[in-house]
C-alpha positions, 0 to 999 in steps of 0.5 A: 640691573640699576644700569639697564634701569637707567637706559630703558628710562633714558629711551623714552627721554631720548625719544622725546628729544628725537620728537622736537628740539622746542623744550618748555619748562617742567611743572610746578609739581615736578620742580617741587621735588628739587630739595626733596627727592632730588638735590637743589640742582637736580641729582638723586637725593637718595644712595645706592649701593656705595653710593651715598645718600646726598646731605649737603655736600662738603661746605667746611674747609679742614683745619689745616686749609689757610684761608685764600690759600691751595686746597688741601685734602680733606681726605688725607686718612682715606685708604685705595679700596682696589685698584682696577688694571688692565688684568681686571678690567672686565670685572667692572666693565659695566661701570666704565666707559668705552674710553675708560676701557680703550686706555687700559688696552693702550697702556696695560702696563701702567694705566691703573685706576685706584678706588677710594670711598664715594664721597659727594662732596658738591655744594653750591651758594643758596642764590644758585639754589634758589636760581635754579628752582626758578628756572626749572618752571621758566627756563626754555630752550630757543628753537633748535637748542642753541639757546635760553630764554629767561635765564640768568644764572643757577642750572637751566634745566635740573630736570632735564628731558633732553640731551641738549639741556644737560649739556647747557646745565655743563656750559652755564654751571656755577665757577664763582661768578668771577675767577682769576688763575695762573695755570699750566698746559702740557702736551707730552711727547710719547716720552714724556718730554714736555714743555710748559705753557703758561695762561692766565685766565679770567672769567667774569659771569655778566651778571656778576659785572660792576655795570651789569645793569647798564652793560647792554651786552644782555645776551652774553653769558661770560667774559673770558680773557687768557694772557699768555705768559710763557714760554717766551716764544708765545709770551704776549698774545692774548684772546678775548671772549664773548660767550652768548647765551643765545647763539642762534641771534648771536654767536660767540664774538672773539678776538685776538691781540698778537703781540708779534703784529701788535694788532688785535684781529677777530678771531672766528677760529676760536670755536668748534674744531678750530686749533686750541691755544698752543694745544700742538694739534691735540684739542680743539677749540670746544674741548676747553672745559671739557666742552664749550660752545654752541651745541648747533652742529650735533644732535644730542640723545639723552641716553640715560643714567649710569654708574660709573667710576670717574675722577673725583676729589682730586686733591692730590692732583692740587698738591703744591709738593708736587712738581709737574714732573710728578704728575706728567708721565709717558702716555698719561699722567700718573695714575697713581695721583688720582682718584676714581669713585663710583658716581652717577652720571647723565650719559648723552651721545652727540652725533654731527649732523648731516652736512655739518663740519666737526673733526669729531663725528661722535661724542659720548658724554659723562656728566656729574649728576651732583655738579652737572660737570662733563667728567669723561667724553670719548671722543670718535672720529669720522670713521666710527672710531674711538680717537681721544678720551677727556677725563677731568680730576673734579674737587671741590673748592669747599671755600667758595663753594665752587666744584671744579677741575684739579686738571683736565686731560685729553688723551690721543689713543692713535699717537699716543700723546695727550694734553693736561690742562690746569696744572698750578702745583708750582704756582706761588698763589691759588684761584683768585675768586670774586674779583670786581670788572666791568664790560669796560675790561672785556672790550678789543680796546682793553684787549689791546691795552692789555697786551704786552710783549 
């Protein structure tokens, strides 16, 4: 009943983004119920059923955490409530996705999705706040939705009327200003056999740049920089990315140093359905994050609110002990490490436009209505049918205040391999947030500094 409650509401906001893609800001009385009805950045204060009520999320470290070190369970002493398998699936069809479902029909004998207690447990830093109220009576959409007009930082639209805008709130959330980590991405053979590779990323918000007053690049939204470290083969190459906010005036500039050529070389691949670093074939470009990018190829239909049960403080997934043999199985990750809670999300369906290119025709997403996180997309090809499912095992890194992924996954239901992205079990040291750089760093002259073989 509360599901079919959120569709009827979701139709008329779905029509009002078939109406026009020109989106203002909301009133002063509707952004007044931020921090009231609604959480600081826009979710359901209230519970329902067992989901919880909202009170501010997890904002202290559990006594054993060692500060600047892995994330540790807070959680250690909560018990599996059930498990959904495939022999019981359709009791709780209702708070699962197509693509929930589709893995379950693929791997009957080992797909399984343990349940434990809802916990809502994200938090963000009072500026994010306070960025965020803001930008609910003055954030607006660029014409066609490809971009925003007076923002900086904080969710864009925490009362969003149309799809596109909840997709912004995914692409523009909070990860700590700046962020250094060494992580891992597989792709499996049907075996199991894989081979790691190893990236060292980092990002940089443009505000949170040493010279962002002075930098000139105002209409960029971040600076990313992956350096590949192994296997040997690959060892050197590094990509640069501009990430802009409005992409109708300027799209996504990026650049790629390759260490075979010693030559950096724009790079207009990285983007939409281009091949994903060392992904095998198994993502594309905008599959990063779940999704990146400019939103201009697809109309985007904001469905509505659902519950559903979704990977959710997925510390055990973070666990040092492990190794990644623990973790990477044949056709999915071991299921038994994951934890699946009931949350509501924001359910948006994007369908490729009429003479644009995409590998995927359709997308159904699922995004977090307490971090504004896309944590299950189904993925469809040109034929109508079911092709990948992404599922991110989300935590919260209560020290900085920064929800995140433990992992991201992307399952092929037609070869039957998938790709995990963000693995650092064997990795000696954690994220490193709040680092200083300047826009000095994110140039293809730094770019080729950088690069070594």
């Amino acid at each position: 009943m509360l599901n079919k409650f959120y569709k009827t509401w979701g139709s008329a906001l779905a029509l009002s983004m078939m109406m026009g893609t020109a989106h203002a800001a909301v009133s002063e009385a509707e952004a007044a119920k931020l921090g009231n009805e609604l959480t600081p950045i826009g979710a359901e204060m209230a519970g329902s059923g067992v989901i919880p009520a909202w009170t501010g999320g997890l904002t202290t470290p559990p006594a054993n955490f060692v500060d600047g070190g892995k994330p540790v369970d807070p959680f250690p002493n909560d018990q599996v409530k059930f498990v959904i398998t495939a022999q019981n699936y359709k009791e709780y069809a209702d708070n699962l996705t197509p693509g929930q479902k589709a893995m379950f029909e693929k791997y009957p004998e080992t797909y399984r999705m343990p349940v434990y207690e809802t916990r809502r447990t994200a938090a963000y830093p009072q500026f994010i706040y306070d960025a965020t109220k803001r930008n609910a009576t003055n954030t607006k959409l660029v014409e066609g939705g490809n971009g925003l007009e007076n923002y900086v930082e904080g969710v864009p639209f925490p009362i969003p009327k149309a799809g596109v805008e909840v997709i912004w709130n995914h692409i523009t959330r909070y990860r700590g200003g700046s962020v250094k980590r060494v992580i891992g991405q597989v792709t499996p053979q049907v075996n199991g056999d894989f081979t790691v590779v190893r990236f060292q990323d980092e990002f940089t918000f443009r505000n949170k740049l040493s010279d962002a007053d002075t930098s000139g690049d105002s209409n960029v939204l971040f600076y990313f920089k992956q350096d590949v470290l192994s296997p040997a083969r690959l060892a050197g190459n590094v990509l640069l990315v501009h990430e802009t906010i409005d992409q109708v005036k300027e799209p996504r500039k990026a650049w790629v140093y390759n260490a075979g050529q010693r030559r950096v070389r724009l790079a207009p691949q990285v983007s939409y359905d281009g091949p994903g670093t060392a992904a095998d074939g198994l993502r594309t470009a905008d599959n990063l994050d779940m999704f990146n990018g400019a939103p201009d190829r697809y109309d985007w239909e904001l469905v509505g609110k659902r519950e559903i049960y979704i990977p959710y403080n997925s510390y055990k997934l973070k666990d040092p002990a492990l190794k990644y043999g623990d973790i990477i199985k044949a056709g999915h990750i071991n299921q038994d490490l994951a934890r699946y809670e009931l949350h509501r999300v924001w359910e948006v369906k994007a369908t490729l436009q009429e003479g644009k290119r995409h590998i995927y025709a359709q997308r159904t997403f699922f995004i977090d209505e307490d971090t504004w996180q896309a944590v299950v997309i189904d993925h469809y090809d040109g034929r109508g049918s079911l092709w990948r499912v992404a599922e991110a095992h989300s935590l919260m890194y209560y020290d900085q205040l920064v929800p995140w992924y433990a992992i991201e996954v992307l399952y092929d239901l037609n070869s039957g391999r998938y790709l995990a992205l963000g693995l650092d079990n064997e990795e000696p040291s954690s994220y490193e947030f709040g680092f200083q750089r300047s826009s000095d760093d994110y140039t293809p002259a730094a770019l080729r500094r950088s690069g070594v073989r």
